[in-house]
N, C-alpha and C positions, 0 to 999 in steps of 0.2 A: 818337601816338595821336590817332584822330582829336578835335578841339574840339565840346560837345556844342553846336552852334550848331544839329541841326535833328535831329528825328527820324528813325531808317534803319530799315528793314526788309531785311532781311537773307534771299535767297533761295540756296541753294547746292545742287549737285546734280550729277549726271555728265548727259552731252550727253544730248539724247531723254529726260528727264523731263518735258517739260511747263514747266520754271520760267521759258524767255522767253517762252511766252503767258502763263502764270502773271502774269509781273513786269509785263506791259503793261496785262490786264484791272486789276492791283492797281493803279499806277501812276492808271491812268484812274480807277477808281473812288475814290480816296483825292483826285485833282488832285494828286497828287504829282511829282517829278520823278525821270527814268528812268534807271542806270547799266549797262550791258551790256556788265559786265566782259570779258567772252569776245573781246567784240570787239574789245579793245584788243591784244589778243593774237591775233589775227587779224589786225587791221591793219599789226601789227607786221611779222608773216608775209608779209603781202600787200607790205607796203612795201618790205623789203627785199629781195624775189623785183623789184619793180620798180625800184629802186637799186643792182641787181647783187648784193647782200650775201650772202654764204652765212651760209647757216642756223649754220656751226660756225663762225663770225668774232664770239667777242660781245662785243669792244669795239663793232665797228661796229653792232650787235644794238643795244644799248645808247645808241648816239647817235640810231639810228634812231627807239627807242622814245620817247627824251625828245623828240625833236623833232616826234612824231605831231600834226597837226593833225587835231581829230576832232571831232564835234557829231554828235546823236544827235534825231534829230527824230520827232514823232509821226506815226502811222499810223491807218488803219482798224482795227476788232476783227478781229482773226485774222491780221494779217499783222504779220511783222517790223518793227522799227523800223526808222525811216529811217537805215541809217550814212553821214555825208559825212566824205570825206579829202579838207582841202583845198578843201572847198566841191563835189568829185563823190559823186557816190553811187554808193557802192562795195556797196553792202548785198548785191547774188546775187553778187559779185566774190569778197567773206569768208567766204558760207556752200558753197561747194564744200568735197567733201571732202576732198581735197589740201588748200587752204588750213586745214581745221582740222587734218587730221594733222599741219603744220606748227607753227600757233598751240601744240598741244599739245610738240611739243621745244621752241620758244621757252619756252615756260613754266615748266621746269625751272631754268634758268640765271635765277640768284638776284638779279645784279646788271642784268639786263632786267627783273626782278618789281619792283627796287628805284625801280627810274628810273619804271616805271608806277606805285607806289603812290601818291605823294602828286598825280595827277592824278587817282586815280580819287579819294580825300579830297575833292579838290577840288567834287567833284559835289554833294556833301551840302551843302545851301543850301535856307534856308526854301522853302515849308511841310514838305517832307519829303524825304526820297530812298529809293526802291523800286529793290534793289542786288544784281544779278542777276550771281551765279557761280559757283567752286567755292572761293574762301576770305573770302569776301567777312564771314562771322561768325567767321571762324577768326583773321584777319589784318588786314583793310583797318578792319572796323568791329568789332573785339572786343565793344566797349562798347554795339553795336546792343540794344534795347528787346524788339524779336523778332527770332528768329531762326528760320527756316525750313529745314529738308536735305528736299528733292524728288527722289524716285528711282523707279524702276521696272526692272521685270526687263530683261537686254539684249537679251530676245527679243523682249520689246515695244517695249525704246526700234528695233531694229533694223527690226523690220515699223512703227512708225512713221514713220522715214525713207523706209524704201522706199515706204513710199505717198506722202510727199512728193516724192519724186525723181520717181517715174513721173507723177503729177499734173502734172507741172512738164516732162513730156515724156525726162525721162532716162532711159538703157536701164542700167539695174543689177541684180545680183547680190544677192539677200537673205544667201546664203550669204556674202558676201563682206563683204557689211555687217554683220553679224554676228559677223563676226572679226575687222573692226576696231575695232570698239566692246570689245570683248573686250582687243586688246591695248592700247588708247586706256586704259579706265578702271585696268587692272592698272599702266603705267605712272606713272597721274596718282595713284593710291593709292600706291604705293610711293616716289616719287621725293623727294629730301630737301628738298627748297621747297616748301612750305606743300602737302602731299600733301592728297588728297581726303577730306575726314574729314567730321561733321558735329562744329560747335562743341557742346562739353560742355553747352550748355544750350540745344539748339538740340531743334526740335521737329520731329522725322519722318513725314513722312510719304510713304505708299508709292503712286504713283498707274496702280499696274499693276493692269488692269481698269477703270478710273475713267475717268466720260466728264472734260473738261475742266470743265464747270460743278461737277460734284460736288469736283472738285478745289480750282478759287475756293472752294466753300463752307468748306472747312476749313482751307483757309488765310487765311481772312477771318476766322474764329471764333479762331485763333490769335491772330491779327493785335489782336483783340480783347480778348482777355486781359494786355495788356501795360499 
């Protein structure tokens, strides 16, 4: 468990909620520092696609994961944090959707979750850590102060994607998007390593309809209550 050496805040949520703007606006407004669990799991994915490893090898899964060299650097409001592997930055490398369909079956296998937890621990370091994923109250930081579950319907998290893919010049399927997110969250719920839940005293909120500010508001009012 983790040691209380620094306060966490605790954000958790299926993909297209909102909780990595979410975790950056908070992040920035607190001076705090950033964890983007997903990414680690992403990287992983990404990693071993570029070390040859198959996705169903997880010993090698596993050596990969321990040996991630990552750092997570700040950005402008609105856009993703900076990911570097290795001192490159990989950041539009991880957020393809291939790449998360991947990060999501890495995520399953228990003893890849094992080898990344006490690096993601590791983040938590004064003045604070704002700790963005889907067990991150369940499992990494049980013992967090607040705890956050950020969701929305998959029809919005799916028309939000699709408007960042096309923005971003991508030629995609809403329809399509839309079934992935579908089998993506049925999977990441059901699966027996640390399945997609909200922690029993975590506080919900729903941000389908909600612009992004109104979202910060209530999860700063949370944030506030601890």
């Amino acid at each position: 468990m983790a040691e209380s050496k620094a306060p966490v805040i605790t954000v958790d949520g299926p993909g297209g909620s909102g909780k990595g703007t979410i975790t950056q606006m908070l992040a920035r407004r607190l001076g705090w520092h950033l964890l983007d669990s997903g990414a680690l799991y992403r990287l992983t994915a990404l990693a071993a696609e570029r070390q040859g490893v198959s996705l169903e090898d997880e010993p090698s899964l596993v050596n990969v994961a321990a040996s991630l060299d990552v750092a997570f650097e700040p950005t402008p409001p609105g856009e993703p944090a900076k990911v570097l592997m290795a001192g490159v930055d990989v950041t539009a490398d991880i957020r393809t959707e291939t790449c998360g369909d991947n990060a999501s079956k890495v995520a399953v296998m228990q003893p890849v979750r094992d080898a990344l937890l006490q690096r993601q621990r590791d983040f938590q370091k004064p003045p604070g850590l704002v700790a963005d994923g889907r067990d991150m109250g369940t499992v990494v930081f049980p013992d967090a102060p607040v705890k956050i579950f950020l969701t929305a319907s998959a029809e919005e998290r799916a028309q939000r994607r699709y408007s960042q893919l096309k923005d971003a010049g991508v030629d995609v399927n809403i329809d399509a998007l839309l079934e992935e997110i579908r089998v993506r969250d049925e999977r990441d719920m059901n699966r027996a390593a640390a399945p997609l839940k909200p922690a029993d005293d975590a506080q919900v909120i729903d941000s389908t309809g909600l612009s992004i500010e109104e979202v910060l508001v209530r999860v700063m009012a949370a944030a506030g209550q601890a």
